[in-house]
KOLLOPA-115768 format. One record per residue (C-alpha): x, y, z; residue in three letters. Coordinates in steps of 0.2 Angstrom, whole numbers. Example, Ala and Ser with C-alpha at 12.3 -4.5 7.8 and 13.67 -1.06 7.14 Angstrom:
BEGIN
DRENVO     c1     c2     c3   aa
DRENVO     62    -22     39  ALA
DRENVO     68     -5     36  SER
***
This chain:
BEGIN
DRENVO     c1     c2     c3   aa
DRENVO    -55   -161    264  UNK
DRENVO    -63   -164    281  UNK
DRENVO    -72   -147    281  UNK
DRENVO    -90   -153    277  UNK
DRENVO    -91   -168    289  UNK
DRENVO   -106   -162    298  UNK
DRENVO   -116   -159    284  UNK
DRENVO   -127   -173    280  UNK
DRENVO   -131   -175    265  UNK
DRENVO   -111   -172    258  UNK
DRENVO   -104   -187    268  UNK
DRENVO   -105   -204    261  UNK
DRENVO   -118   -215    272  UNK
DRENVO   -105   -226    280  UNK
DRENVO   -101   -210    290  UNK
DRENVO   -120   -206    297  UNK
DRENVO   -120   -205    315  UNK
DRENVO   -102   -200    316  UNK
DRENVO    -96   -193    333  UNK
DRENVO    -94   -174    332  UNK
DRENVO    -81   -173    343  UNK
DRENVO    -63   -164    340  UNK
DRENVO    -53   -181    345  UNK
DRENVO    -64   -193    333  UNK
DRENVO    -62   -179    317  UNK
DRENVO    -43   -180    321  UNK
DRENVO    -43   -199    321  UNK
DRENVO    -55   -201    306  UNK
DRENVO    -40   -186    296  UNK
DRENVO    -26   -197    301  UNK
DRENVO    -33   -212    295  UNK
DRENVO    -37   -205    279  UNK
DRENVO    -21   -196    278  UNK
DRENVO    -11   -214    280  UNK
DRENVO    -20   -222    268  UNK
DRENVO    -18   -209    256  UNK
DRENVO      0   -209    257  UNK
DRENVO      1   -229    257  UNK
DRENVO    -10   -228    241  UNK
DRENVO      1   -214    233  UNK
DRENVO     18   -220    240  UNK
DRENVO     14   -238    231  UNK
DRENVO      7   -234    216  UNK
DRENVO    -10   -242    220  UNK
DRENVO    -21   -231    208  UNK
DRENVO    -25   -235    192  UNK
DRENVO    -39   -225    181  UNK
DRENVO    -54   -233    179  UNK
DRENVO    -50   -247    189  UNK
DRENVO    -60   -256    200  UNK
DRENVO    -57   -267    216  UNK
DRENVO    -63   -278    225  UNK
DRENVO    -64   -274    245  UNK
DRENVO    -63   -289    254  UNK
DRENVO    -76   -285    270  UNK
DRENVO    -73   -299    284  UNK
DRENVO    -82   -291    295  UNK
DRENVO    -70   -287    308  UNK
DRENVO    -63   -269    314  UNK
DRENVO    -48   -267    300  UNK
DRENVO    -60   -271    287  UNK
DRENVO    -73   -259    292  UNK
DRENVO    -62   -246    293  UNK
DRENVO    -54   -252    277  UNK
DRENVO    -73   -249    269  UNK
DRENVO    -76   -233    276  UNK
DRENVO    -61   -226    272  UNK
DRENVO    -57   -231    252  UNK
DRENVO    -78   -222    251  UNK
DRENVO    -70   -209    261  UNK
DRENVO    -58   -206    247  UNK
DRENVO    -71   -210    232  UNK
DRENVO    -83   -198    238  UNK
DRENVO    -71   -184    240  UNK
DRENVO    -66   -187    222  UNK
DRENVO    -48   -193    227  UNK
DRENVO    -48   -212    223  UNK
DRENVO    -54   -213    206  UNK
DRENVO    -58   -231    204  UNK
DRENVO    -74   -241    206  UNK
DRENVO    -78   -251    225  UNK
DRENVO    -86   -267    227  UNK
DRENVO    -87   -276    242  UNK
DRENVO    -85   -293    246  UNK
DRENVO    -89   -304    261  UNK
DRENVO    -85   -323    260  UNK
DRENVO    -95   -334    271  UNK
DRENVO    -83   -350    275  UNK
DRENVO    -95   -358    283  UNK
DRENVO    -89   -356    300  UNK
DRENVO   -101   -361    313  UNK
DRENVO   -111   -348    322  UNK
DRENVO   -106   -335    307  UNK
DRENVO   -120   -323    308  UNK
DRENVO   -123   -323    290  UNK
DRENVO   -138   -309    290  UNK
DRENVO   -126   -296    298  UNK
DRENVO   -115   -289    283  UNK
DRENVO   -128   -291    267  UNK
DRENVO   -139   -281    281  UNK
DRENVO   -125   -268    284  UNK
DRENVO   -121   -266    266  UNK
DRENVO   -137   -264    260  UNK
DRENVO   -142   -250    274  UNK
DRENVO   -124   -243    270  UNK
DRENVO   -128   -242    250  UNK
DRENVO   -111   -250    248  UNK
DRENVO   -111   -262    228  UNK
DRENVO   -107   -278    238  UNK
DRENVO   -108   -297    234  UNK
DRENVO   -108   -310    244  UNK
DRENVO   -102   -327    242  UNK
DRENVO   -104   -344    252  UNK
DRENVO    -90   -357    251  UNK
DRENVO    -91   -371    264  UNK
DRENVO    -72   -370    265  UNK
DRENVO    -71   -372    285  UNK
DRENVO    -76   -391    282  UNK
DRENVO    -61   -393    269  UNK
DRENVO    -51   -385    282  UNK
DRENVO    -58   -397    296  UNK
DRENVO    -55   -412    287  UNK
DRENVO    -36   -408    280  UNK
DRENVO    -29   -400    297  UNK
DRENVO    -23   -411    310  UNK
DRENVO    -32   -410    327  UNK
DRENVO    -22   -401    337  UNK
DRENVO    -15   -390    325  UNK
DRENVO    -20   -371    318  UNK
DRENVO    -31   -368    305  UNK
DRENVO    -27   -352    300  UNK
DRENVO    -15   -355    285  UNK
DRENVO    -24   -366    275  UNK
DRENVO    -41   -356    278  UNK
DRENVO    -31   -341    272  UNK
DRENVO    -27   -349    255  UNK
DRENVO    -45   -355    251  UNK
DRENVO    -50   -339    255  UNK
DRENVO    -37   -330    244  UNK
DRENVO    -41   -342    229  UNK
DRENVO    -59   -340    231  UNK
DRENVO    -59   -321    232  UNK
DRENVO    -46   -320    218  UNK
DRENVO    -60   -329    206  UNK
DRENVO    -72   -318    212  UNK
DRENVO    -62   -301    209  UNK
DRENVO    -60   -310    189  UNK
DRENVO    -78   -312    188  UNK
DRENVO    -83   -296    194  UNK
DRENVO    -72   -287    182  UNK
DRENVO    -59   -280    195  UNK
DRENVO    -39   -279    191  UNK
DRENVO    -36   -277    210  UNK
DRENVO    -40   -290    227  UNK
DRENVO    -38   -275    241  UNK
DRENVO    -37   -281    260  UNK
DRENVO    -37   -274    276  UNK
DRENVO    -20   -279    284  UNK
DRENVO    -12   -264    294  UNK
DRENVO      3   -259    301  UNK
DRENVO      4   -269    314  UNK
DRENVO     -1   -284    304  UNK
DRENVO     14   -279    296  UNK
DRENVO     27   -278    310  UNK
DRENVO     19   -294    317  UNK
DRENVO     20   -305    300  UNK
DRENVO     40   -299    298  UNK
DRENVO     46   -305    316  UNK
DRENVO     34   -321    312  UNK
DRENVO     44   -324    299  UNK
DRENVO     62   -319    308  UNK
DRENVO     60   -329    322  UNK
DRENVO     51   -342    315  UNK
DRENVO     55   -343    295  UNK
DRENVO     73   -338    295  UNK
DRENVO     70   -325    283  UNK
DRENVO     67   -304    282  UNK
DRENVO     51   -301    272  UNK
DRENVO     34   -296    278  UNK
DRENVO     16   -292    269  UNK
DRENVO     22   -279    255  UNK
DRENVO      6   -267    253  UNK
DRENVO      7   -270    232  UNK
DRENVO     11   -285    224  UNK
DRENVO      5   -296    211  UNK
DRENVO     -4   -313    211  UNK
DRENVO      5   -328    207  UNK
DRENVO     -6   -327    189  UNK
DRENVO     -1   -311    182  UNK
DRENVO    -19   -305    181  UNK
DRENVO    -22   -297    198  UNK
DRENVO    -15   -284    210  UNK
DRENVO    -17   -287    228  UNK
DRENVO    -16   -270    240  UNK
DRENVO    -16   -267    257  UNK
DRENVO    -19   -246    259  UNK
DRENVO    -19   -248    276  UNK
DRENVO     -1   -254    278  UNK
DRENVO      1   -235    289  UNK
DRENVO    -12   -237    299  UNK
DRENVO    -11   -242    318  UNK
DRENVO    -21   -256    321  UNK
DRENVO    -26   -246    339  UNK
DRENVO    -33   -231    327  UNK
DRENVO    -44   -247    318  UNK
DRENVO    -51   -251    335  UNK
DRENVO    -56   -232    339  UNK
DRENVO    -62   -231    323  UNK
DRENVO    -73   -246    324  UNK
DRENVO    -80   -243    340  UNK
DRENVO    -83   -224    337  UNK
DRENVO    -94   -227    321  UNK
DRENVO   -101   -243    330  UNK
DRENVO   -100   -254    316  UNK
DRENVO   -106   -272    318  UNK
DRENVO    -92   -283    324  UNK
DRENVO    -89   -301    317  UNK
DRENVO    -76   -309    330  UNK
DRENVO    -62   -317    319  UNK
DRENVO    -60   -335    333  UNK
DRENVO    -78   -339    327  UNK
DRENVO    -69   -360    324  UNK
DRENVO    -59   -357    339  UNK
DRENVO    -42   -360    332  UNK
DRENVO    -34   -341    338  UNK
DRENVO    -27   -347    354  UNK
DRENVO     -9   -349    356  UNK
DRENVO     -5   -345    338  UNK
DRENVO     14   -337    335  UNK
DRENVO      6   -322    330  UNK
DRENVO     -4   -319    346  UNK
DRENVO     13   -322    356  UNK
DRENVO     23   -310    342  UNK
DRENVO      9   -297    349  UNK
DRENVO     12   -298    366  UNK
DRENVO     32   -295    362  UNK
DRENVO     25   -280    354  UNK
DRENVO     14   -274    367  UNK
DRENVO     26   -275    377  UNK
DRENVO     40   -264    370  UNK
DRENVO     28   -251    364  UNK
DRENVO     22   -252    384  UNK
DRENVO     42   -248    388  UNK
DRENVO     46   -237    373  UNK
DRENVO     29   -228    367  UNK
DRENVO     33   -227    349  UNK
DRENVO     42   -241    345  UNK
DRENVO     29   -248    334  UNK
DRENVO     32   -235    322  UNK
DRENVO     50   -233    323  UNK
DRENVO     50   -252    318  UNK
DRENVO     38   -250    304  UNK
DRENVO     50   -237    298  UNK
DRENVO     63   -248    297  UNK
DRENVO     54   -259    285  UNK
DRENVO     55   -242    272  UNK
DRENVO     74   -241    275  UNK
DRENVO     84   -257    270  UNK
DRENVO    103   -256    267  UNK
DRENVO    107   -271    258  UNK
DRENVO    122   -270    260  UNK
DRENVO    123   -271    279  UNK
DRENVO    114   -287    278  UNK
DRENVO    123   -303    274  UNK
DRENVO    110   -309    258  UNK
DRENVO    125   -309    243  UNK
DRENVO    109   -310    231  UNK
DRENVO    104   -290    233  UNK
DRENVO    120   -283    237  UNK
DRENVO    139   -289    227  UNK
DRENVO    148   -293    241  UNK
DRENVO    161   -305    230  UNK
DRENVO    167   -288    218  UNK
DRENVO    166   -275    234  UNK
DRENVO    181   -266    228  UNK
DRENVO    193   -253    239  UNK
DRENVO    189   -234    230  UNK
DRENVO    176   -239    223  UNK
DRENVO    169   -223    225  UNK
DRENVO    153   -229    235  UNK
DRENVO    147   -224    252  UNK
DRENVO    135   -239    257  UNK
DRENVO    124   -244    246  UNK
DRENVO    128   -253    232  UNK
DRENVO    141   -256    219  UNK
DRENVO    130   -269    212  UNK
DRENVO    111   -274    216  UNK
DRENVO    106   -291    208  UNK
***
């Protein structure tokens, strides 16, 4: 599949100017390779389809872009890309720098302005993070634009370690095992949301990013990053992958291996009619 890539005119133009080098074809393959098996293992593909690619302007989303055309142009991802940017209306937002990109790219886009970073101003005490409440405005708002552009399917950027980070938010600070699940559906019925980059390392995002030299849109544009639970969750990280190279991935892994029934949740796993020779190594007698 990544035979051609120096040939010009057979690469889609969001790859134009690619480094040539052996270690950036390696990164760009296992990119494309994770996401293929994120979008096969989760049943994301529908015939026909078409979704709407939510482009903040950051590194994930970037490479997100990139890679879905990767697929589409190589004929492997048969459903129909639009991309989206939604300008809050946070200060300093360089609102010029992604219809520019877009265009250049030859990427179908549209871009939307909702003045939501005043809502979020005016509802969110001083003091505290803005972040959750600009998340859902942003959700609701890109969930009535995928309706009116036709689209069954809202796809975002998160990655892998997005993932990790969201579950032990949620463990040390929510009292509950869950994280971002790459496929789910919207509250509504009448969307799917996906993530097909829930494989991808966030670090192979940043190479990625930088290697293609893709216009960066910082994410702490209304200054409400610092000393959030999720920047301190990453630093936990950081720091076992420091001691134990690897550990990222072994956790991620995890997250693909539940045993309900060596966990203590009595609503996935019968603990009350656990019987002795029962014949049942494990996992389960009896799932709810």
């Amino acid at each position: 599949m990544l035979g051609m890539l120096d040939k010009p005119d057979d690469i889609h133009p969001l790859f134009y100017g690619a480094p040539k080098t052996t270690e950036f074809k390696k990164l760009r393959k296992r990119i494309v390779q994770n996401t293929r098996e994120a979008i096969e293992q989760y049943g994301m593909i529908e015939e026909g389809a078409k979704w709407l690619v939510c482009l903040s302007g950051g590194k994930d989303s970037y490479t997100l872009l990139a890679v879905l055309h990767e697929l589409q142009w190589r004929g492997l991802l048969p459903v129909e890309l639009v991309a989206c940017n939604l300008d809050q209306g946070q200060p300093n937002f360089p609102a010029t720098v992604l219809p520019k990109f877009l265009e250049d790219m030859q990427v179908p886009h549209r871009i939307e302005y909702q003045d939501t970073y005043s809502i979020v101003m005016d509802k969110v005490p001083e003091g505290r993070t803005f972040c959750a409440l600009c998340s859902r405005l942003r959700r609701g708002n890109l969930y009535r634009i995928a309706r009116e552009e036709g689209c069954s399917a809202v796809v975002l950027g998160h990655h892998r370690d997005d993932i990790l980070e969201t579950f032990f938010m949620n463990l040390f600070h929510g009292g509950r095992l869950a994280t971002m699940p790459p496929k789910l559906v919207n509250e509504e019925g009448d969307l799917f949301l996906y993530r097909p980059l829930a494989h991808v390392a966030e670090v192979d995002c940043e190479k990625f990013a930088a290697a293609m030299q893709y216009p960066i849109i910082p994410c702490d544009l209304c200054g409400s990053q610092d000393g959030l639970q999720r920047q301190q969750v990453k630093q936990i990280l950081d720091g076992w992958e420091a001691n134990s190279p690897g550990r990222r991935q072994v956790m991620f892994k995890a997250l693909t291996n539940a045993r309900p029934s060596h966990l203590l949740d009595s609503n996935l796993f019968d603990f009350q009619n656990l019987a002795l020779n029962s014949g049942t190594k494990g996992d389960p007698p009896k799932l709810r």
